[in-house]
C-alpha positions as CSV (number, residue, x, y, z in Angstrom):
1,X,0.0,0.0,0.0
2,X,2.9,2.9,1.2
3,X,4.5,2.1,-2.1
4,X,1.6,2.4,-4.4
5,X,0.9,6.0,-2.5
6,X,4.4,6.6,-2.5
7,X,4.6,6.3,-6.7
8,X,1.4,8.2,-6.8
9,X,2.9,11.3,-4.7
10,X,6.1,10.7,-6.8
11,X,3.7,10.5,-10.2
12,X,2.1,14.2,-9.3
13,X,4.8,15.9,-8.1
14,X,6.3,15.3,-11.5
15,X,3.3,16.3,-13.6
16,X,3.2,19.3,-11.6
17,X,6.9,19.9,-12.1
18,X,6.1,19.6,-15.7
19,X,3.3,22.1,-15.5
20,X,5.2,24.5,-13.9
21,X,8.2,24.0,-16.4
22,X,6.5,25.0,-19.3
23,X,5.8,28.9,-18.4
24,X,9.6,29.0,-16.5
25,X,10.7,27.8,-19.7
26,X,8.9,30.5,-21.6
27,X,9.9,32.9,-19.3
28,X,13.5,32.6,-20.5
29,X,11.6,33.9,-24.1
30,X,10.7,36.8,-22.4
31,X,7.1,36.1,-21.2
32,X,6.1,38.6,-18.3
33,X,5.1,35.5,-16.0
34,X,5.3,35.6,-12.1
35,X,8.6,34.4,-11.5
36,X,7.0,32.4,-8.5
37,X,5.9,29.2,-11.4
38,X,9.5,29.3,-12.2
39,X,10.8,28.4,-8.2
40,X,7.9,26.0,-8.2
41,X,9.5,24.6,-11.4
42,X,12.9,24.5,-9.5
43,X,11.3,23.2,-6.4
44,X,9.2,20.3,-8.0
45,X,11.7,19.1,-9.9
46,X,14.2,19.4,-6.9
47,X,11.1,17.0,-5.2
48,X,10.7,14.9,-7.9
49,X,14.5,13.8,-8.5
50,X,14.9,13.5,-4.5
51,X,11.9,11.5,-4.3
52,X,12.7,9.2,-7.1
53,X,15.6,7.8,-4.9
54,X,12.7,6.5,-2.2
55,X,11.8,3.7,-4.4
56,X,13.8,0.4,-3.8
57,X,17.4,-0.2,-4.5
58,X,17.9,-3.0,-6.8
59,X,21.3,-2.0,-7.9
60,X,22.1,1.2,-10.2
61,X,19.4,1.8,-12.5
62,X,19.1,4.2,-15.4
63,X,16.4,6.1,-12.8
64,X,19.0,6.7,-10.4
65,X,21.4,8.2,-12.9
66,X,18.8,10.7,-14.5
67,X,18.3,11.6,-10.9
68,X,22.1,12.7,-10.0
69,X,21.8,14.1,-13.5
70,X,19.1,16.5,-12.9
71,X,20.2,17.4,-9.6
72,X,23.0,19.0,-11.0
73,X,21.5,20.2,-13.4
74,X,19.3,22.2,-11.2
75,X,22.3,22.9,-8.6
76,X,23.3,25.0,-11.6
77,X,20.2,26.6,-11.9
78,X,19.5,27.5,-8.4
79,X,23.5,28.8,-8.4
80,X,23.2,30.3,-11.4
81,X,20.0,32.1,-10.3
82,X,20.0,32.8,-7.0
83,X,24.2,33.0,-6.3
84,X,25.4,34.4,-9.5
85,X,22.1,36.7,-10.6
86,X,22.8,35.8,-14.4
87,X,26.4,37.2,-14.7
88,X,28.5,36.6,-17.3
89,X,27.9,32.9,-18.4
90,X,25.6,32.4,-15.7
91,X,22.7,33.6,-18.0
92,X,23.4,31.1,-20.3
93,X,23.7,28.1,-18.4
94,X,20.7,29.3,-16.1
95,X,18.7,29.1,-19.8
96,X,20.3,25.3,-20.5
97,X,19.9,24.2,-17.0
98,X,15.9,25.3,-17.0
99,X,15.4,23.7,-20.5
100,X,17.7,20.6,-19.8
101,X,15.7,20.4,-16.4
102,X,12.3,20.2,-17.7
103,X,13.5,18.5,-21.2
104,X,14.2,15.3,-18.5
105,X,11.2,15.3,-17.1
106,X,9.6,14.8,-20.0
107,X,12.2,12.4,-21.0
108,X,11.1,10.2,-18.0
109,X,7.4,11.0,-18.1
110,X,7.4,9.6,-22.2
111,X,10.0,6.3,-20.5
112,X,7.0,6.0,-18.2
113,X,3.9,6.2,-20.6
114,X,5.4,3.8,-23.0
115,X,6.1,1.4,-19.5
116,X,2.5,1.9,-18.1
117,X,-0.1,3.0,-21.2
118,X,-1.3,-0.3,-22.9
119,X,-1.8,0.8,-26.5
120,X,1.9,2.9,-26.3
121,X,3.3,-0.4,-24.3
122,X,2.2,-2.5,-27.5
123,X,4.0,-0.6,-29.9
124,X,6.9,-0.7,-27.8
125,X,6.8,-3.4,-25.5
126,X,10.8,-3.2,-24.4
127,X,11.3,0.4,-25.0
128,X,13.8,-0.4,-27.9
129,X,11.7,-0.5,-30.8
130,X,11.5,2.4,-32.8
131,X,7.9,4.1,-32.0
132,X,9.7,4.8,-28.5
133,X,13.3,5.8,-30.1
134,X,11.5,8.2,-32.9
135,X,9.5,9.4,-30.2
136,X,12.5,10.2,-27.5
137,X,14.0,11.7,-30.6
138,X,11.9,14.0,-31.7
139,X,11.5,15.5,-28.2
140,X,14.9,15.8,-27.6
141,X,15.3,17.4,-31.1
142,X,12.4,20.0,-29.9
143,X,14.2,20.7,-26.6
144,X,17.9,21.3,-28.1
145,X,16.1,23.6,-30.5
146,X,14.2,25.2,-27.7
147,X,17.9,25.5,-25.4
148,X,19.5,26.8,-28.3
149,X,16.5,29.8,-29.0
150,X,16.0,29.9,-25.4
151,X,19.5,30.7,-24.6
152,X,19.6,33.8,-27.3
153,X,16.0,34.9,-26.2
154,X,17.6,35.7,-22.9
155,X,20.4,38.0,-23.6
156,X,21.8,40.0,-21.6
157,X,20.0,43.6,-20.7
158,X,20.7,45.5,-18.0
159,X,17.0,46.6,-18.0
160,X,15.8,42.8,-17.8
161,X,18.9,41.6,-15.6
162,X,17.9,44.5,-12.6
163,X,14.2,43.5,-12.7
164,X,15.0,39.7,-12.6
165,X,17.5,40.5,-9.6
166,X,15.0,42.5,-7.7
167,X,12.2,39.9,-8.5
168,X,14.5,37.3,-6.9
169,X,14.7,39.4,-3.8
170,X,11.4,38.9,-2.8
């Protein structure tokens, strides 16, 4: 029972998290947005990464790796946001580290849909067959391009740079 409860706390946090991603990620396009969604971006998928280490250890899975991987990810992120204020390269890797962040959450919530939703499970019963690959693909394809506009969308301004540091001071 606890872990069936357990993966269903996990399961929302992470929808949530990818809720929340999708305005902090266009927030980086400029978007006037409340820049409370993007800390409950960061948050969630601080909570959903952490949590996903609860489940049982049965030796190093590709889970736990995605895990470590998006926790630094987001170290960046929260350094490069809260620490650094977007100086210099900071900006940057603040814009790859809120794409990358949300881009493997959706890598993950795609792994699990394929596991877990019969008619996607059918087409790709072991995850190697190629509706999952073109499908992993493709959205990674879509996120490097979004990174890569992302990343130029937010340039540096010293308008924009003093109103995100005084936002983040609230």
């Amino acid at each position: 029972m606890f872990a069936n409860t357990y993966t269903t706390i996990h399961s929302l946090i992470s929808l949530a998290a990818i809720a929340a991603g999708v305005p902090a990620l266009l927030g980086l396009f400029g978007a006037r947005l409340p820049q409370l969604l993007t800390t409950l971006f960061i948050a969630l998928a601080v909570a959903t990464s952490a949590t996903g280490f609860g489940f049982p250890f049965n030796g190093l899975l590709p889970s736990y790796v995605v895990g470590v991987i998006a926790l630094v990810i987001l170290a960046a992120a929260i350094f490069a946001r809260y620490f650094a204020h977007y100086a210099g390269a900071w900006r940057w890797i603040y814009a790859a580290s809120i794409t990358a962040s949300l881009y493997l959450l959706v890598f993950v919530g795609i792994a699990q849909a394929f596991a877990k939703i019969p008619v996607l499970q059918n087409a790709a019963p072991t995850q190697s067959e190629l509706p999952f690959a073109i499908t992993q693909i493709a959205v990674l394809v879509i996120f490097i391009i979004l990174g890569i506009l992302a990343g130029r969308a937010f340039h540096r301004s010293e308008e924009h740079t003093s109103e995100l540091q005084s936002q983040n001071r609230i």
